[in-house]
N, CA and C atoms as a LAMMPS dump frame, in Angstrom:
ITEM: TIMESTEP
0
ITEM: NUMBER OF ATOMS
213
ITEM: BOX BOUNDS ff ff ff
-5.0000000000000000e+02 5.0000000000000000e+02
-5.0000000000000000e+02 5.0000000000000000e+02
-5.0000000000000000e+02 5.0000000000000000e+02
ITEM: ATOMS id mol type element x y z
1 1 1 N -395.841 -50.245 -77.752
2 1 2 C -395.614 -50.173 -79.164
3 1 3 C -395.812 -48.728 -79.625
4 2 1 N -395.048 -48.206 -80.601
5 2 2 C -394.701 -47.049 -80.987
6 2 3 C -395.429 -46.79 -82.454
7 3 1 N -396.279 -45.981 -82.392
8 3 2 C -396.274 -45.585 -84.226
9 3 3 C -395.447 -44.921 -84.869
10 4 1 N -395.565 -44.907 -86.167
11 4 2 C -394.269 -44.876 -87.028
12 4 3 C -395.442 -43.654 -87.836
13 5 1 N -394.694 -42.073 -86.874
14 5 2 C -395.363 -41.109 -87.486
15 5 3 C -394.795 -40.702 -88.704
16 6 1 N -393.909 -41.514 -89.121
17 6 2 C -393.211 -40.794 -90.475
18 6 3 C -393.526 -41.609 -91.346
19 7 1 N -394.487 -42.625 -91.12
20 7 2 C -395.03 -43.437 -92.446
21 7 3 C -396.025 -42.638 -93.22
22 8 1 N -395.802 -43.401 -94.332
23 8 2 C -396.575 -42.594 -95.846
24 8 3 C -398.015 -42.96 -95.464
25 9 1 N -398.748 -43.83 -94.951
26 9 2 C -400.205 -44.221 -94.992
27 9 3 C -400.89 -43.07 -93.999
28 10 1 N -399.834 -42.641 -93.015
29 10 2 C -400.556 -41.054 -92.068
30 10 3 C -400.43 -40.111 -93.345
31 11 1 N -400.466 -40.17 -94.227
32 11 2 C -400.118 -38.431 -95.151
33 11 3 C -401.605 -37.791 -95.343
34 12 1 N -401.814 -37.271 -95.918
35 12 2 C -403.261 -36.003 -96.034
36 12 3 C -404.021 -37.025 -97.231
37 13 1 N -404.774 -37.362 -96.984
38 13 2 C -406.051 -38.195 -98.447
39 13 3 C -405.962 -39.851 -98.009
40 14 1 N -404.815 -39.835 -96.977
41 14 2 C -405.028 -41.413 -96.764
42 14 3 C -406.261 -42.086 -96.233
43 15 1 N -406.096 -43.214 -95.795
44 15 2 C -407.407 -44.156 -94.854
45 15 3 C -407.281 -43.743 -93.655
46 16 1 N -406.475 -43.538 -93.031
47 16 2 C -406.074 -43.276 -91.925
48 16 3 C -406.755 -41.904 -91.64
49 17 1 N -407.185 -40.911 -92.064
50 17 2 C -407.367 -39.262 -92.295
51 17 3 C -408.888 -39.172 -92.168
52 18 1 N -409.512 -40.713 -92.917
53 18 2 C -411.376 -40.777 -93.251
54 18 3 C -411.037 -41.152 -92.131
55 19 1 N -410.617 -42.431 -91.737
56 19 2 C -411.33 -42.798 -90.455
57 19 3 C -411.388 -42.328 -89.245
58 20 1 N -410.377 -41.411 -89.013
59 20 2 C -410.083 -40.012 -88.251
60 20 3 C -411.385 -38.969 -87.972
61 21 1 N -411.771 -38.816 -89.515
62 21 2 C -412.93 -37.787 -89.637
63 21 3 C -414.25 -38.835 -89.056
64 22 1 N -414.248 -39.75 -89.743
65 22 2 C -415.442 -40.774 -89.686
66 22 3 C -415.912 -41.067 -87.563
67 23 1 N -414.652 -41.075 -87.121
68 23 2 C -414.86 -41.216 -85.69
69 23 3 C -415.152 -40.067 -84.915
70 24 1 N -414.647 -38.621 -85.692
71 24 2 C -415.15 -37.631 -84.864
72 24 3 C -416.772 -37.629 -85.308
73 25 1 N -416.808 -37.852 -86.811
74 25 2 C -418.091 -37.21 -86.993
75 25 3 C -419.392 -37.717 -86.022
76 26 1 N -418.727 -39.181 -86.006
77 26 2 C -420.024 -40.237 -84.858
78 26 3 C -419.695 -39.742 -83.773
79 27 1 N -418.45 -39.567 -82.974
80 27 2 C -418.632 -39.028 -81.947
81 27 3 C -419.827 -37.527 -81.378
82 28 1 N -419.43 -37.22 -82.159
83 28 2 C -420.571 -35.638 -82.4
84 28 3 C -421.664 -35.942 -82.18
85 29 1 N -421.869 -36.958 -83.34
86 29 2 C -423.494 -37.121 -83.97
87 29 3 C -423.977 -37.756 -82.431
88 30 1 N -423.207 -38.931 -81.922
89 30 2 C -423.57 -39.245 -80.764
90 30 3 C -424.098 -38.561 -79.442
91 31 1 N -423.184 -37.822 -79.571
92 31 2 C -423.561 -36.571 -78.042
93 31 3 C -424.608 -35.722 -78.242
94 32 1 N -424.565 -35.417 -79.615
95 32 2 C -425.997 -34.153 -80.03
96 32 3 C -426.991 -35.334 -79.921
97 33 1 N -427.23 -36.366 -80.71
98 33 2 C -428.024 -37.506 -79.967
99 33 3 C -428.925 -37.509 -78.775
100 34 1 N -427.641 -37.854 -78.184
101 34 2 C -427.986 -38.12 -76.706
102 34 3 C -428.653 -37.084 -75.643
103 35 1 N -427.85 -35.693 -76.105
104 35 2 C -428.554 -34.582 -75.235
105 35 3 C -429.831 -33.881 -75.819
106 36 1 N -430.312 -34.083 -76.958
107 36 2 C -431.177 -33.867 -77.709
108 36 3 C -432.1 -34.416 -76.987
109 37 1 N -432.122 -35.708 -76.539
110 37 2 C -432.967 -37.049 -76.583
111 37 3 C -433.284 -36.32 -74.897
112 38 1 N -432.258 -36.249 -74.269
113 38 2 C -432.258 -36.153 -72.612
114 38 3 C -433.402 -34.842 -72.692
115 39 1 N -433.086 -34.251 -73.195
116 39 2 C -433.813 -32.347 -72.985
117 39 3 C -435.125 -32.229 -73.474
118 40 1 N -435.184 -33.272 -74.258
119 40 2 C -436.207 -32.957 -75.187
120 40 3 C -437.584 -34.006 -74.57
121 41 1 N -437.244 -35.217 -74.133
122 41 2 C -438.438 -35.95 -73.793
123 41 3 C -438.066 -36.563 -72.229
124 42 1 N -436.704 -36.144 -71.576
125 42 2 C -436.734 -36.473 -70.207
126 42 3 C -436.862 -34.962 -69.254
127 43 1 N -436.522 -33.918 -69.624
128 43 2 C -436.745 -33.324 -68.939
129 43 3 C -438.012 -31.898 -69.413
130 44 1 N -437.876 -32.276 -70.469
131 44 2 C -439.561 -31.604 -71.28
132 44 3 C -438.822 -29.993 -71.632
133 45 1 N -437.95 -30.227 -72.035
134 45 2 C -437.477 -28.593 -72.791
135 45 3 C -438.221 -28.5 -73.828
136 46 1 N -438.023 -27.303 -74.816
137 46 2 C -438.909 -26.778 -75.517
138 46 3 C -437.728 -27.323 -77.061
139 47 1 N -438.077 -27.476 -78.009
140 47 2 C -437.558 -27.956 -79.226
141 47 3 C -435.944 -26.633 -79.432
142 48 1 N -436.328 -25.555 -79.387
143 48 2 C -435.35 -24.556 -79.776
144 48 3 C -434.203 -24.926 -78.562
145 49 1 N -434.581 -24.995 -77.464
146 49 2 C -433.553 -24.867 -76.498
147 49 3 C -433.186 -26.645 -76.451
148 50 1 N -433.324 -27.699 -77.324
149 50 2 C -433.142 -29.266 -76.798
150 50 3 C -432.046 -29.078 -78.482
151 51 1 N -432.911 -27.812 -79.378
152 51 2 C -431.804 -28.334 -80.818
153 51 3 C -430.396 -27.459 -80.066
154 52 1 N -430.576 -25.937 -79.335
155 52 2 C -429.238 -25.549 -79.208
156 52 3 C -428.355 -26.44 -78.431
157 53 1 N -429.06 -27.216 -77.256
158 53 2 C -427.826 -27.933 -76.713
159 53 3 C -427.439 -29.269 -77.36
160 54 1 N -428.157 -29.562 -78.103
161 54 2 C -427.283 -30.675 -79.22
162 54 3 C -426.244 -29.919 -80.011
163 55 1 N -426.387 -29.38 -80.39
164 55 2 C -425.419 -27.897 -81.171
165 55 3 C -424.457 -27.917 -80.562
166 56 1 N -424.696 -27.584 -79.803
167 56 2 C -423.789 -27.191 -78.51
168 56 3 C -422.848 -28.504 -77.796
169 57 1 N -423.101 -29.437 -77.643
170 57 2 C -422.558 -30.268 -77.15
171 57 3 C -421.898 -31.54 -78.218
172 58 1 N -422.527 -31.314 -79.143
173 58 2 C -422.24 -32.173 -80.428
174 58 3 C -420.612 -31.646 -80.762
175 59 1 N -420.496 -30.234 -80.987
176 59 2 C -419.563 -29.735 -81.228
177 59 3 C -418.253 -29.499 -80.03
178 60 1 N -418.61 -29.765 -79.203
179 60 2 C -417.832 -29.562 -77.757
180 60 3 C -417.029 -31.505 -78.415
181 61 1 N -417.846 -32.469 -78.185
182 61 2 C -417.877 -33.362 -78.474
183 61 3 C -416.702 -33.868 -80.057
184 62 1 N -417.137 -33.409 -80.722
185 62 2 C -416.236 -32.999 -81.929
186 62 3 C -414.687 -32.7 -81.487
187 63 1 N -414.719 -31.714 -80.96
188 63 2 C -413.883 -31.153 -79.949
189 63 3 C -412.638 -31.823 -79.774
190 64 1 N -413.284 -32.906 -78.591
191 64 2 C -412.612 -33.621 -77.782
192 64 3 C -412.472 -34.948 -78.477
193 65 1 N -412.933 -35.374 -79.468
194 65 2 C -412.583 -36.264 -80.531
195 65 3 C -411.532 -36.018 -81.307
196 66 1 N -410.847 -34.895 -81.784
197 66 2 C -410.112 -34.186 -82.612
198 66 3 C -409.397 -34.502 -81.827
199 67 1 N -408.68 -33.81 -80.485
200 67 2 C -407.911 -33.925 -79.981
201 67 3 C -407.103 -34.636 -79.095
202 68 1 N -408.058 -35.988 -78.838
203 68 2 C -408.319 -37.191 -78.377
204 68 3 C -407.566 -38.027 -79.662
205 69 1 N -407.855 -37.714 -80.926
206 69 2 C -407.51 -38.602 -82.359
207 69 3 C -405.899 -37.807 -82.58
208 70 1 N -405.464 -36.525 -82.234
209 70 2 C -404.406 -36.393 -82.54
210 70 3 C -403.374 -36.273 -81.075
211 71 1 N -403.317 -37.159 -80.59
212 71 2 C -402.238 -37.612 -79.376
213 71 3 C -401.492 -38.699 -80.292
């Protein structure tokens, strides 16, 4: 089945556009999450270096949500 990229409900302010944003943003939030969580109380990093790689990977994460959402 084919989407119908020339429909009006894909345009800029639609539902389609939040929920777009809404899935990267959890995606993100998820991975900074997760590596936060890993660095910080499984492998005993120090707070500065457990917030940069949430930073860091949150946004990598973001990333690949964006471009994952526009195929």
């Amino acid at each position: 089945m084919k989407r119908d990229r020339n429909s009006k409900a894909d345009g800029p302010g639609s539902f389609g556009t939040m929920k777009q944003r809404t899935y990267i943003a959890l995606h993100a939030l998820a991975a900074a999450l997760f590596i936060f969580l890993l660095q910080r109380y499984a492998l005993n990093a120090s707070l500065d270096s457990s917030l940069l790689w949430a930073l860091t990977f949150g946004g990598c994460a973001a990333g690949l949500a964006y471009s994952q959402s526009n195929r």
